[in-house]
C-alpha positions in Angstrom: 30.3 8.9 -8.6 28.2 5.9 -8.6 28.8 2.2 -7.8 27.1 -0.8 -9.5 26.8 -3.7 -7.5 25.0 -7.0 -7.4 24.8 -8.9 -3.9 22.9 -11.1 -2.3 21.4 -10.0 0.9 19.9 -12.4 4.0 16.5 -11.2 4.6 14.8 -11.2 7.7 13.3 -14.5 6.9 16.6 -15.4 6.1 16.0 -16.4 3.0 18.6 -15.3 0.4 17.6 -13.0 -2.2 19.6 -11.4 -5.3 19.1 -8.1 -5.1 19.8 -5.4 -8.5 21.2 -2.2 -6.4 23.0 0.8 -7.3 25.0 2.7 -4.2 25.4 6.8 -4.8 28.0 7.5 -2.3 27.1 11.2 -2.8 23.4 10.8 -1.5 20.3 13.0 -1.7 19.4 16.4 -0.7 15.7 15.7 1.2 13.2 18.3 0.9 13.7 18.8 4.3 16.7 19.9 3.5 18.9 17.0 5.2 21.0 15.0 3.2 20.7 11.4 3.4 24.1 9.6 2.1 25.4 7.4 1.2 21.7 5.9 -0.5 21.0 2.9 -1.8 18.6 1.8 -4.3 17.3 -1.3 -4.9 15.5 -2.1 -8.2 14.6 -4.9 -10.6 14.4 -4.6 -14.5 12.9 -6.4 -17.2 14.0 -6.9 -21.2 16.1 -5.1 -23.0 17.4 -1.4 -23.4 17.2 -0.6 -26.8 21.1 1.3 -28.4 18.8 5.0 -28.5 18.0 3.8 -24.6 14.1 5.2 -25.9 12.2 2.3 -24.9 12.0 2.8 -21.2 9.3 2.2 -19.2 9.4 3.4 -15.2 6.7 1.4 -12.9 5.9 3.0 -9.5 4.8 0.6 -7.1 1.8 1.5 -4.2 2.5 1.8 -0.1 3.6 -1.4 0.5 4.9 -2.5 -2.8 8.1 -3.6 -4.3 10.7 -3.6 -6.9 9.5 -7.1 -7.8 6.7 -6.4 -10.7 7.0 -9.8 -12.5 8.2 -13.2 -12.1 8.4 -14.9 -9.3 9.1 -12.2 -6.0 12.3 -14.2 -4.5 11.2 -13.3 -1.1 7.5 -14.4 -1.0 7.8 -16.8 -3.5 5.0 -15.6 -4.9 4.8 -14.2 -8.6 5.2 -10.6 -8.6 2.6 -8.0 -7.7 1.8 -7.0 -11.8 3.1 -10.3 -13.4 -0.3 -10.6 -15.1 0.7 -6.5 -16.9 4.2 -6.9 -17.4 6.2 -9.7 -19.1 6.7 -11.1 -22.8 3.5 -10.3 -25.1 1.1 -8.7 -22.1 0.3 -5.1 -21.9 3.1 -3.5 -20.9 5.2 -6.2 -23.1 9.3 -6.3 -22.2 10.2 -8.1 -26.1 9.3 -4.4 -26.6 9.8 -2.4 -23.7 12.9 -1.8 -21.1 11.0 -1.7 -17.6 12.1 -0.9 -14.3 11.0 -1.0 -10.7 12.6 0.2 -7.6 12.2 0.0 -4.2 10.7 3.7 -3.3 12.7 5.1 -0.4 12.0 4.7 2.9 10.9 1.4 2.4 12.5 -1.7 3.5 13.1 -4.2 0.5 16.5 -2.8 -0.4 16.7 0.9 -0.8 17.9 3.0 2.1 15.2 3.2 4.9 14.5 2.9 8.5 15.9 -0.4 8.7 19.3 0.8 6.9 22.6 1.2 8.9 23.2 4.8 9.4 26.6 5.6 8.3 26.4 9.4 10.1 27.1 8.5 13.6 30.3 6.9 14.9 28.1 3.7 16.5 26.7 2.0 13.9 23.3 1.0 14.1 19.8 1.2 12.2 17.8 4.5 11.6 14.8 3.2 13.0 12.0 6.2 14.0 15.1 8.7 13.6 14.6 8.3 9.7 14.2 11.3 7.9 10.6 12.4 6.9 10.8 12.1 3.4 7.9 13.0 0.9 6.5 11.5 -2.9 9.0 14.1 -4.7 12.0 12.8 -1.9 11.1 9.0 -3.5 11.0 10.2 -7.3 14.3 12.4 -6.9 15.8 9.2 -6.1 14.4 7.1 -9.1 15.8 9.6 -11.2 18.9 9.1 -10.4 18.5 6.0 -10.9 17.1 6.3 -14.1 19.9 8.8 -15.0 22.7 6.3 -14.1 21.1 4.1 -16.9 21.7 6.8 -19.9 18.3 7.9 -20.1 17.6 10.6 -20.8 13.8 10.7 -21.7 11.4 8.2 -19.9 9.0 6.7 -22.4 6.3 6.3 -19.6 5.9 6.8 -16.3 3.1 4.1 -14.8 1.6 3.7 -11.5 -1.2 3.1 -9.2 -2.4 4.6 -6.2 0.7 5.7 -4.0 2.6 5.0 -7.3 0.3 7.3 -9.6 1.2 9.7 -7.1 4.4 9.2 -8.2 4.0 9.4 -11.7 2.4 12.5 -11.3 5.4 14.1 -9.5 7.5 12.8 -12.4 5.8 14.8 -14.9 5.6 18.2 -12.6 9.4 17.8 -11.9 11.2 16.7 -14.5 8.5 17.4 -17.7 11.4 17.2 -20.1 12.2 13.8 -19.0 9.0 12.0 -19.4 7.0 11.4 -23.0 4.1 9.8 -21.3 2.7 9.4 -17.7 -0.4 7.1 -16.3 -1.6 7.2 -12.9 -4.1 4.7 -11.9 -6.7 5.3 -9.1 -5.0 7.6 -7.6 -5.3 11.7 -7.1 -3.4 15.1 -7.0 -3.5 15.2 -3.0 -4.5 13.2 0.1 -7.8 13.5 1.1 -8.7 14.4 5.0 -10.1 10.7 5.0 -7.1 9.2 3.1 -5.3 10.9 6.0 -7.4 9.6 8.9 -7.3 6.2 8.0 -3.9 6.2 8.1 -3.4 7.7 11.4 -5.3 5.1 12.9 -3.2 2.4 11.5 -0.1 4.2 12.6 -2.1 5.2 16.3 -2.4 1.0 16.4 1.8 0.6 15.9 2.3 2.8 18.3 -0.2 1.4 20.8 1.4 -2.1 20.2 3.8 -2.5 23.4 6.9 -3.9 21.4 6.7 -0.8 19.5 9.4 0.5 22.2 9.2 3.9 20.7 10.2 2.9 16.6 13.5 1.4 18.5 11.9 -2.6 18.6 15.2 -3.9 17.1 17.3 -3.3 19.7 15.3 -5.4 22.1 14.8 -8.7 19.3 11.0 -7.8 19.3 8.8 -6.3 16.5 5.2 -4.8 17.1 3.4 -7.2 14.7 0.1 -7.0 16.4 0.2 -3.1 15.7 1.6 -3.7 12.1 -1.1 -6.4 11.3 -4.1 -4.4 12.8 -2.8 -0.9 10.4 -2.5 -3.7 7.6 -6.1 -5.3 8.1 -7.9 -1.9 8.1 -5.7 -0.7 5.4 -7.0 -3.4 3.5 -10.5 -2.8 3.8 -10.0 0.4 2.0 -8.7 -1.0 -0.5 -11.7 -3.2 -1.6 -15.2 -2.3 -2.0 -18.4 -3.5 -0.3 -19.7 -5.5 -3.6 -16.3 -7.4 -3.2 -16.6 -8.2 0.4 -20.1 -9.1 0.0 -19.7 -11.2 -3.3 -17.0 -13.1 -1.1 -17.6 -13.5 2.0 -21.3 -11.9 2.9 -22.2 -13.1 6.1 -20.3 -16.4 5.8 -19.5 -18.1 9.1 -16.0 -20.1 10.0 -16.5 -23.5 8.3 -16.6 -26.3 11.1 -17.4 -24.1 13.5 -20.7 -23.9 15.6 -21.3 -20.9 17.8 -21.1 -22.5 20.8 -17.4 -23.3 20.7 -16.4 -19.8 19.2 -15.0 -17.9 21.9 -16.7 -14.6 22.6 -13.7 -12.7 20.4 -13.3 -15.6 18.2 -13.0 -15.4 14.6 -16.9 -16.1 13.7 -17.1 -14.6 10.3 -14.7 -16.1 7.1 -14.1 -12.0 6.7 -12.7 -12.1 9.8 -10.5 -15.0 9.2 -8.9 -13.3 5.7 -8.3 -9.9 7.6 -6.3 -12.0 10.2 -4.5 -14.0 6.9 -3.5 -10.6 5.5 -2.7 -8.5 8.1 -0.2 -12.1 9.7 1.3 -12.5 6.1 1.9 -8.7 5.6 4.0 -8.7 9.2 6.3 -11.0 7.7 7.4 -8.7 5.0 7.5 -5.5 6.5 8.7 -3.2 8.5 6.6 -1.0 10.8 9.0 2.1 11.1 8.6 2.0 7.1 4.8 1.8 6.8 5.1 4.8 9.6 7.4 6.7 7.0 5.8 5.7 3.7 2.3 6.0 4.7 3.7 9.7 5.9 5.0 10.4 2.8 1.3 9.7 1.3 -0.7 12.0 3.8 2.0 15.5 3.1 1.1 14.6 -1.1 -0.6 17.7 -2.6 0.6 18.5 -6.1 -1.1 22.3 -5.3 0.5 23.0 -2.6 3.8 24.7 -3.7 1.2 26.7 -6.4 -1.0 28.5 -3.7 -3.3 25.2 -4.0 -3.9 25.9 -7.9 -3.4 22.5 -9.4 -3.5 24.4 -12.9 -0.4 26.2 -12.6 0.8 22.9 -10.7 0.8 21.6 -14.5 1.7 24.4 -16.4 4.7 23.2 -17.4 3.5 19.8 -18.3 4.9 18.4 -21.4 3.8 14.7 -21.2 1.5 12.9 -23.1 -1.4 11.6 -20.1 -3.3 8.7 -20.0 -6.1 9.0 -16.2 -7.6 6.1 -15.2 -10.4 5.6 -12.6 -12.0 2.8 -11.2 -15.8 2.8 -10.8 -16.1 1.6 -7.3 -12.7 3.0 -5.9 -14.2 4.9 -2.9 -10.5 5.4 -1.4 -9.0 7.7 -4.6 -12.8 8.2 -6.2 -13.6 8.8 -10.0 -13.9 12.6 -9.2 -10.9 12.7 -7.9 -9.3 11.9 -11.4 -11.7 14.1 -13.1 -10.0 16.8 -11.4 -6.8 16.1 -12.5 -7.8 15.8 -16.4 -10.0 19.0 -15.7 -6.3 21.0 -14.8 -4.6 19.5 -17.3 -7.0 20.6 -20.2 -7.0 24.2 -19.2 -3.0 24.1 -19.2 -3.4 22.4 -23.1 -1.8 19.0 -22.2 -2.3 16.1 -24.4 -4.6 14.2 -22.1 -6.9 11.3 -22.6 -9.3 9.8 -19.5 -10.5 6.3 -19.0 -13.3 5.1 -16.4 -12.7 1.2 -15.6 -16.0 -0.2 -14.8 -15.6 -3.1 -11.9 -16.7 -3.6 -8.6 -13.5 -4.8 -7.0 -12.8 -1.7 -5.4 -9.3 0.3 -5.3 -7.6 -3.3 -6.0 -9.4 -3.8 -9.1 -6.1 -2.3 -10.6 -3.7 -5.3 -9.6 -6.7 -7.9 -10.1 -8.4 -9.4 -13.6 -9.6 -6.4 -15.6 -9.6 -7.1 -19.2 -10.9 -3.6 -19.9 -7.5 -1.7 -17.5 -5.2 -4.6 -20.0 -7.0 -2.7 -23.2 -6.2 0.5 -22.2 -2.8 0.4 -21.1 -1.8 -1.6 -24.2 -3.9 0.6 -26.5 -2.6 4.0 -25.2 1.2 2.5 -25.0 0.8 1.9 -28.8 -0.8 4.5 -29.6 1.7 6.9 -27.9 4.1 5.0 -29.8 2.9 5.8 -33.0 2.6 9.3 -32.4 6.7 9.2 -31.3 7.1 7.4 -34.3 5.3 10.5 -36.3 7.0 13.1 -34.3 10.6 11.6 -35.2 10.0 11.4 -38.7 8.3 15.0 -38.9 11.6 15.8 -37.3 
């Protein structure tokens, strides 16, 4: 059974938000083999589902993402993280297409997570670091039942970048008859030993924050947002490349600053400055015990793994149509790392086409102004489309 409800819900900012959520009182089997119920999922969808419910379009957000793609996000304020790809006439165009986002599990912008009440235990109170470890295929069992409590029964893509190509990729290992066509975006098959160590030392610098009280900081009104911000400024540095930081900063000083007067551990360099701006904004939004579970989920991800670490017979049963793309100066999820992917998937005969994206923006590049990433998602959405249309009438 599943109940349908719209709410609105008092964020931590208190600001109030109108949140799309589905409850499924009968929960989810984890792949640790725990179940997790009652779960909720929070998601937001754009256009319209068309009567044959064929024209639906799943978007996987990244680590710290959200079910907010497009329009204006009603907690930042801000437009959404992909309103320049999704919306009326752009790209991924919702006069055509049915699109929807959620909130990946774990997380903590409305689907069940460490900040959730735990409804297992007589006292209530929040999960916090008792959470479940939960994994990519955990977070894309529980968009397909989201999906499925929609009436869909095919996906018409599958799209997402980084942590969300990830995603998309588990979408079309799992559930192959359920997906036509699948993108991931800078992103790769498994995480990479320096993937990994990156973000243990962003996790080593939550737990080394002393209001991290052991993942229990709610109960004492504190949060460890010194931790949070330094995972979140280092975090970010991997996602841009050196070009970018150079192009932007280079060795800029603090405007209306002299040396003199900037303390010894002072803020000296503009870089500095926008670390400090992202990593303070970031706290705001999100909760540490969540980036502790996501970025988890990220560093177990290995497509091979289950396949004695063959990625071929990882996609043997493929049946979607694929679309890679890389992007040139991405040193976090590398070109060769996608060349790897479309290497398996030719020798297992899938239908797969692979796309470079020259820029110098770095891992980012995919959110940011790329004309050539808007060509190619439009051009292989239509083309994909016309093939469907073939296929049908063949039929």
């Amino acid at each position: 059974m599943v109940i349908s409800e719209k709410q609105d819900e008092k964020c931590e900012n208190n600001q109030e938000n109108l949140v799309q959520k589905l409850v499924f009182p009968e929960g989810l089997l984890l792949e640790n083999g725990q179940k997790l119920a009652p779960l909720e999922v929070a998601y937001q969808t754009y256009g319209q589902l068309s009567e044959a419910k064929d024209n639906a379009i799943l978007i996987c957000h990244a680590l710290t993402g959200d079910q907010y793609v497009s329009g204006i996000n009603p907690i930042t304020k801000k437009l959404g993280w992909w309103s320049k790809m999704v919306g009326p006439g752009l790209p991924i165009d919702t006069d055509k297409y049915f699109v929807i986002c959620s909130n990946v599990l774990g997380s903590c912008m409305g689907t069940t997570g460490p900040r959730s009440v735990r409804e297992d235990i007589s006292t209530a109170r929040r999960w916090g670091a008792e959470f479940p470890e939960i994994t990519i295929k955990d977070m894309i069992d529980t968009q397909k039942m989201l999906v499925d409590s929609f009436g869909i029964d095919r996906l018409f893509a599958v799209i997402g970048g980084s942590m969300g190509g990830m995603q998309a990729l588990q979408w079309a290992v799992s559930y192959p008859e359920h997906v036509y066509s699948v993108m991931p975006i800078a992103t790769s098959s498994f995480h990479s030993a320096q993937n990994i160590a990156f973000n243990e030392v962003g996790r080593q610098a939550i737990f080394s924050d002393p209001d991290w009280r052991e993942g229990e900081y709610w109960r004492y009104g504190v949060t460890p947002y010194r931790g949070l911000a330094v995972a979140r400024m280092m975090a970010h540095i991997t996602y841009l490349s050196e070009d970018a930081l150079n192009r932007k900063f280079g060795r800029k000083l603090q405007e209306n600053l002299k040396d003199s007067s900037v303390p010894i551990f002072g803020e000296r360099f503009q870089v500095a400055s926008y670390l400090h701006y992202q990593g303070s904004n970031f706290v705001r939004r999100f909760d540490a015990n969540s980036y502790v579970t996501i970025s988890r989920a990220m560093d177990w991800f290995d497509l091979s793994q289950m396949h004695d670490g063959d990625l071929v017979r990882a996609f043997a049963n493929v049946q979607s149509r694929f679309c890679v793309i890389s992007l040139s100066s991405d040193w976090l999820f590398p070109t060769s790392r996608s060349r790897a992917i479309v290497q398996a998937l030719n020798r297992v005969g899938a239908r797969v086409s692979f796309v470079e994206i020259t820029t110098d923006k770095g891992h980012d590049a995919f959110l940011l102004e790329e004309p050539d990433l808007d060509l190619t998602i439009q051009g292989f959405l239509s083309g994909i489309e016309e093939q469907r249309r073939l296929e049908n009438y063949a039929s």
